[in-house]
N, C-alpha and C positions, 0 to 999 in steps of 0.2 A: 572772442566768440566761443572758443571753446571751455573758459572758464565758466562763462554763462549754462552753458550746455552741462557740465561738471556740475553746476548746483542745481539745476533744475532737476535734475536726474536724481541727485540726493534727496533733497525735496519728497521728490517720489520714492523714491523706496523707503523713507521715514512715515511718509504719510498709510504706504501698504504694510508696513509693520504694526502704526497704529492700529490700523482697523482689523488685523489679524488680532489682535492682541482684545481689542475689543471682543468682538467675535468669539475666543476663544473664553474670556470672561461668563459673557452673557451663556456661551453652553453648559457652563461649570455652575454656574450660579442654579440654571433653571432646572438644570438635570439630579440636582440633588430629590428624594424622596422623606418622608415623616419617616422616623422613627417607629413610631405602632404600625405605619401602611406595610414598611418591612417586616413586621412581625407577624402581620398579620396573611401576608404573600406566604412568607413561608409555611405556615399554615397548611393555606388554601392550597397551595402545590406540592405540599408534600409527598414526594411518591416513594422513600422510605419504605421496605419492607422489611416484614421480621426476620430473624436471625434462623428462625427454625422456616425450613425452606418444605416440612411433610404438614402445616400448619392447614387447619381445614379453613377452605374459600368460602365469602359467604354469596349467597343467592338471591334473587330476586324473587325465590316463593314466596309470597305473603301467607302467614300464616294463620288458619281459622280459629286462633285463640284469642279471646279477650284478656287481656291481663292490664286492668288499672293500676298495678303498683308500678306495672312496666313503664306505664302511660308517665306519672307522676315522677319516676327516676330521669326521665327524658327530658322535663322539663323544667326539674333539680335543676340537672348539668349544662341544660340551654342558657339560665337564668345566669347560675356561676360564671359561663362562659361571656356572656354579654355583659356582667357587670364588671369584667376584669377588664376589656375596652372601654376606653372613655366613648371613642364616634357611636359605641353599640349601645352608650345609656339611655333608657329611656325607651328599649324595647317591649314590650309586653308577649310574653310565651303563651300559647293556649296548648294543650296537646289530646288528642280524642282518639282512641284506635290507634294511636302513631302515628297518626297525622297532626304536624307541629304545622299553626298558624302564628304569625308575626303580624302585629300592630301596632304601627305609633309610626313617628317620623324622625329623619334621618335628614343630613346637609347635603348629602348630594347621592345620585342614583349611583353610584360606584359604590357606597358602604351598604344600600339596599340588596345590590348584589350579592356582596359578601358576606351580609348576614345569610342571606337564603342560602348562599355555597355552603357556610357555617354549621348551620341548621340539618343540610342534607348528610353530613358527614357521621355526624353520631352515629351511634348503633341502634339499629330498633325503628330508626324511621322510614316509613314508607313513602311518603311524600311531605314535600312542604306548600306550603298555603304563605305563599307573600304577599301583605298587606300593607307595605309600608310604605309611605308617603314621603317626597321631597316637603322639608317644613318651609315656608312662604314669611313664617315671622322674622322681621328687618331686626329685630334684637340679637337674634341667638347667631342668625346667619353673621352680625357685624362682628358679633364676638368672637364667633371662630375663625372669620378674615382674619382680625386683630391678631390674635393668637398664632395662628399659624404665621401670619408675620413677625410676631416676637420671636418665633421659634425659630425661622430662619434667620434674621438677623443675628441672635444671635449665636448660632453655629457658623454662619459668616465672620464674623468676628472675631471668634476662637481660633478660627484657621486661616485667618489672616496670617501669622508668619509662616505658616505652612505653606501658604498664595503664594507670600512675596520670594520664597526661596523658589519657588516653580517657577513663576516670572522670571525673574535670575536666572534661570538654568532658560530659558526658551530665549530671553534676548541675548545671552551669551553663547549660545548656539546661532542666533542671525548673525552677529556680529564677528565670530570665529569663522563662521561660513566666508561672510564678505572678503575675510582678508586672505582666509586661503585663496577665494576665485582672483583678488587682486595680484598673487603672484603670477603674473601673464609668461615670467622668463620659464619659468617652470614647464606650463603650457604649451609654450611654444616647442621644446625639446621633445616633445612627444605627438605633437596634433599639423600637420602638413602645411597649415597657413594659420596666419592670425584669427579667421573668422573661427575657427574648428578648435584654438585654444580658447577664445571668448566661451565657446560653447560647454565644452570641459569645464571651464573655472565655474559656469554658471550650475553644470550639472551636480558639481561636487558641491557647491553652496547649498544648494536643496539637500542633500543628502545630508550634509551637516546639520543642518535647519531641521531636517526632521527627528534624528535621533537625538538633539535638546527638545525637541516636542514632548517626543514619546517619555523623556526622562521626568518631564517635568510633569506631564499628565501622570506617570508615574507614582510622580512622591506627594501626588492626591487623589491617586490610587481611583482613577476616573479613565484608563487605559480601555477601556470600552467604548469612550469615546471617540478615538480615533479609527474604530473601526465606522463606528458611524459617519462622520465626518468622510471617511474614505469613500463609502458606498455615499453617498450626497456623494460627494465630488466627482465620482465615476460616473451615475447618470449627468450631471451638469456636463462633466466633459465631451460623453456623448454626445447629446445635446445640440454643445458650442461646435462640437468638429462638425456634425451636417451642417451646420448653420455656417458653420466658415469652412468648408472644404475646399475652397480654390485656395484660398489664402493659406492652410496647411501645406496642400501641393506644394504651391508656391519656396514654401521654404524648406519644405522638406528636399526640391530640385535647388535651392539655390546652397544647400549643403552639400549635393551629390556635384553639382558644377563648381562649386569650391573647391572636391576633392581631386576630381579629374581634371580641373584648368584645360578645358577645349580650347580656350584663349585668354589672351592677358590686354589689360591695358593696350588702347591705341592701334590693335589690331586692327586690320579690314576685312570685315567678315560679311559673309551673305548666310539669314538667317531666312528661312521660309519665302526665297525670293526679295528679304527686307536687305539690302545694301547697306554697311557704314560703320567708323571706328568705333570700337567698345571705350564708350567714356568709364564707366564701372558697373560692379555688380552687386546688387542690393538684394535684404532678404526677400524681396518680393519681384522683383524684374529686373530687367538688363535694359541697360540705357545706351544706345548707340545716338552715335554724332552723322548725319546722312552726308554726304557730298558737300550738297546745299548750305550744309548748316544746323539741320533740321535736329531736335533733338525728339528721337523715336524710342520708344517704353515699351517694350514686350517681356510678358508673363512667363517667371522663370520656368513655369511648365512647359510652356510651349515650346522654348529653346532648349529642353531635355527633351523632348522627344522629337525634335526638329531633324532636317538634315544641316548639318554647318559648314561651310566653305569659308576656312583659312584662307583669304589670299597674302595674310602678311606672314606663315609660318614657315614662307621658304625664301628670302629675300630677292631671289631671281624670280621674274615674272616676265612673260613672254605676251607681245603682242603680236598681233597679223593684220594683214590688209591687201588687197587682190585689187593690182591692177590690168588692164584690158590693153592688148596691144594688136595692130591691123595682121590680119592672114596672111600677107604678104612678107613681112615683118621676120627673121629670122630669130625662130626662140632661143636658142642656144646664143648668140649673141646678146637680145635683149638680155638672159638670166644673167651671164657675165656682169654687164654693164649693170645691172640692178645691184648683184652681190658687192662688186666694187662699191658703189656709189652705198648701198646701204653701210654697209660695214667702214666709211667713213665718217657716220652723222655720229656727233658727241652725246655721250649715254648709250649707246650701242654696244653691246659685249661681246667682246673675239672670242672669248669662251665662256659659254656655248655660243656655236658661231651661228649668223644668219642662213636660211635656205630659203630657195626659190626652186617653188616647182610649178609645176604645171595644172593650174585648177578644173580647164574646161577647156574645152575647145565647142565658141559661138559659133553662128550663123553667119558674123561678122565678125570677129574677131577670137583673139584667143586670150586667155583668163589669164593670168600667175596670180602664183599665193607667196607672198611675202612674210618668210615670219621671222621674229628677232626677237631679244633676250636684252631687260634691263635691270639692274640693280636698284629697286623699290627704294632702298633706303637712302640712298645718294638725288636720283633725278626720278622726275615723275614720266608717269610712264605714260599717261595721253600727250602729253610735252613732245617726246620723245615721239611717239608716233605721230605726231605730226610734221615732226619736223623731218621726219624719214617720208614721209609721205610728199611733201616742199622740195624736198632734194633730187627726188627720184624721177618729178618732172621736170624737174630742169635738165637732169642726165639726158635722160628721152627725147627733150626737145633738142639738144645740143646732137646728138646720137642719131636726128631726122627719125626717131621712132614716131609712129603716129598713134596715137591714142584715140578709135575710132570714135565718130558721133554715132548716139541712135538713129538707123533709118527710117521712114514710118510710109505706109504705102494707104495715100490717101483716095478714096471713090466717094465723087461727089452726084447724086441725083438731077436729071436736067426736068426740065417742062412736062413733056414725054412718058408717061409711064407706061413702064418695062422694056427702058432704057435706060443705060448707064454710061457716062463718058467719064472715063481714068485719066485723070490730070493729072497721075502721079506716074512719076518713070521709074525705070526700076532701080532696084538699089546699088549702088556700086559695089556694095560686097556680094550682087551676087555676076558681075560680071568679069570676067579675068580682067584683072588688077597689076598694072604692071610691078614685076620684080624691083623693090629697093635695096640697094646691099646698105649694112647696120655697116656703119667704121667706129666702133669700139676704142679703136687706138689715135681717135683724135685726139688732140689734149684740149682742157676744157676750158680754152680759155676766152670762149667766143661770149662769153657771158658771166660775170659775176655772182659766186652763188650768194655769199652776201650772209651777216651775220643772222642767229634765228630772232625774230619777232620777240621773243622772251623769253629769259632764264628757263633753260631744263633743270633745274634744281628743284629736290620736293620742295612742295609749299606746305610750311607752316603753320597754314590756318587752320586745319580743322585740330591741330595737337594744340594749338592754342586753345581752342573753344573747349576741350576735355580738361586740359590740365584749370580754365577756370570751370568748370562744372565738379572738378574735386575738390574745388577749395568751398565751393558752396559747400556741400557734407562731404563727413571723412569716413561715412558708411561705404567701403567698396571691399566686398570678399575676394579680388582678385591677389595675387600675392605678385613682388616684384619681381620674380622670377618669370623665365621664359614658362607659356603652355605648355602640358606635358603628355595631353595627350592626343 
């Protein structure tokens, strides 16, 4: 099973390397630009100033002179300019007053732009006049497909070994990553439980993984792109955490309850009034075994911010139970005869020892509170109180203690209305009761107390049902150590 589990897993993180790798491909391939579009950017955004910084600025007065040779110098240095671009062939310059108009057509509205940005830049012109048409002819348009395809392919080509040392450097960074995180012994000497070294090897693998990124975007000198790819992946991330923000909680508490161990394995724990052994702890919920059987899943959020009662972090556990003995009844004796008799049943603890007090004094009777001390990991502790509870009446009965009934004081309606005839008498706890004296120091042998009904030993079933719900997955953050906090 776990081998299964071992390739499946390879599987996957071969298959997410591919498509990084992809991915990474396709951004490098498409993010390249032409040759002349960067020469011609530089250009256009040249902000460059001159060396002499008292240089006079020019203006936006237009000035009321005509000057035609001016006109004709303008349209010189438009024409030179645009016949030194290939995408700008084919422009036609007009220029009148110094206002330069452009005519003809152009492959896409991105170099119509840039003529007219071109046009605006010279000296002497007041405005431009853009006339320039996207061309609609399937000829000229296939050709410069064509072309601009030749032209990336083969700059593709060229830097192919340039590629494939990048690739090199980026799967030799996943794969250096992988093996540092596989040193787990490492991890362990530093990170408090298994779950918190996995976490570590994983964090240092990415960190590996990206500085063979960056080297390898690097030495294709495309290190811009990772700033891109970063902001993508920051609003994505955003994004995915609203979109999964339980599921974040979720593991981000099931790192904090790793770290603190409120409890461990096989504990009896009550979690928001929910009962039952911790079968394990997973990056999403905690899985408790109920009484019953039951296997009950609650959200590791909710057990960080929960209240948690340990009952298994102190191996002594105390139970009570209050029996009711007649008014007439001498307490001090009964408590006697209780303590004896309790402090004999098997699983009972002499230290800390049982007491018997005084709960209530009824209307008929009078209360005690019986409470005693068993050792969880040896004998079960409702076992135990029951068989403390078996024992104690038989003391009582042997001891003529009476253990009162309820009395109920009944009025029945006759034929008659607004009369009543009481068929019920009064109750004998409220009429003097005659004095019994308690003899404590009978010996008890007027009655067999007789072995218990069943083994007070814990029962094993529900550490049975945990230890097979580990074997199903070996996902549990808890460590074998005791809770520690």
């Amino acid at each position: 099973m776990n081998q299964i589990k071992l390739k499946l897993e390879r599987v996957r993180q071969i298959k997410n390397l591919i498509l990084l790798l992809m991915l990474t491909l396709g951004l490098l391939f498409f993010s390249g630009q032409p040759a002349d579009a960067q020469n011609l950017q530089e250009i256009l955004t040249d902000t460059s100033t001159e060396s002499d910084d008292n240089s006079q600025k020019t203006t936006n007065t237009i000035s009321t002179e005509v000057d035609a040779a001016a006109d004709q110098d303008i349209k010189k240095r438009l024409t030179g300019i645009f016949s030194e671009i290939e995408q700008f062939a084919g422009i036609e310059v007009a220029v009148s007053n110094s206002v330069v108009t452009l005519s003809g057509e152009l492959l896409s509205a991105n170099s119509i732009e840039a003529a007219g940005a071109l046009a605006a830049k010279v000296q002497g012109v007041v405005e431009v006049d853009n006339q320039l048409t996207v061309t609609t002819a399937v000829s000229e348009r296939l050709d410069s497909s064509i072309d601009e395809l030749s032209k990336d392919s083969r700059r593709f080509f060229s830097n192919i070994p340039l590629l494939g040392l990048a690739l090199a450097v980026i799967i030799a960074g996943w794969f250096l990553g992988r093996y540092i995180a596989s040193m787990r012994s490492v991890f362990i000497k530093i990170a408090p439980n298994s779950f918190i070294a996995d976490l570590f090897g994983r964090i240092v693998w990415l960190i590996v993984f990206i500085i063979g990124l960056y080297i390898g975007l690097r030495l294709l000198d495309a290190t811009e792109l990772i700033g891109t790819v970063l902001g993508a992946a920051g609003i994505v991330g955003l994004a995915v955490g609203f979109a999964v923000r339980d599921t974040v909680e979720n593991y981000i508490a099931s790192i904090l309850l790793s770290i603190r161990h409120p409890f461990k394995t096989k504990d009896y724990v009550s979690i928001e009034g929910i009962e039952g052994s911790v079968a394990r702890l997973t990056s999403r919920a905690t899985i408790l075994v109920s009484a019953e059987g039951n296997h009950v899943r609650i959200p590791n959020s909710v057990v960080y911010k929960s209240t948690i009662t340990n009952y298994s972090r102190n191996p002594l556990r105390r139970f009570d139970f209050t029996v009711g003995i007649d008014r007439s009844d001498d307490i001090l004796a009964a408590q006697i005869l209780a303590l004896e008799v309790i402090e004999k049943v098997d699983g009972v603890l002499s230290d800390p020892g049982c007491t018997i007090t005084v709960d209530k004094l009824g209307e008929s009777n009078t209360t005690l509170l019986i409470r005693a001390w068993v050792d969880q990991t040896v004998h079960d502790l409702m076992k135990v109180r029951s068989e403390a509870i078996r024992q104690l009446k038989l003391g009582f009965d042997d001891a003529n203690i009476i253990m009162p009934e309820p009395t109920y004081k009944l009025k029945i309606s006759n034929s008659h209305p607004g009369q009543e005839v009481n068929f019920a008498q009064s109750s004998p706890s409220t009429q003097p009761s005659e004095h019994r004296t308690v003899d404590i120091t009978k010996p008890r042998t007027t009655r067999d107390i007789g072995d218990p009904a069943q083994s007070l030993d814990a029962e094993p079933t529900i550490d049975k049902a945990i230890d097979a719900e580990l074997e199903i997955s070996n996902e549990n953050l808890l460590s074998e150590s005791a809770a520690q906090e």
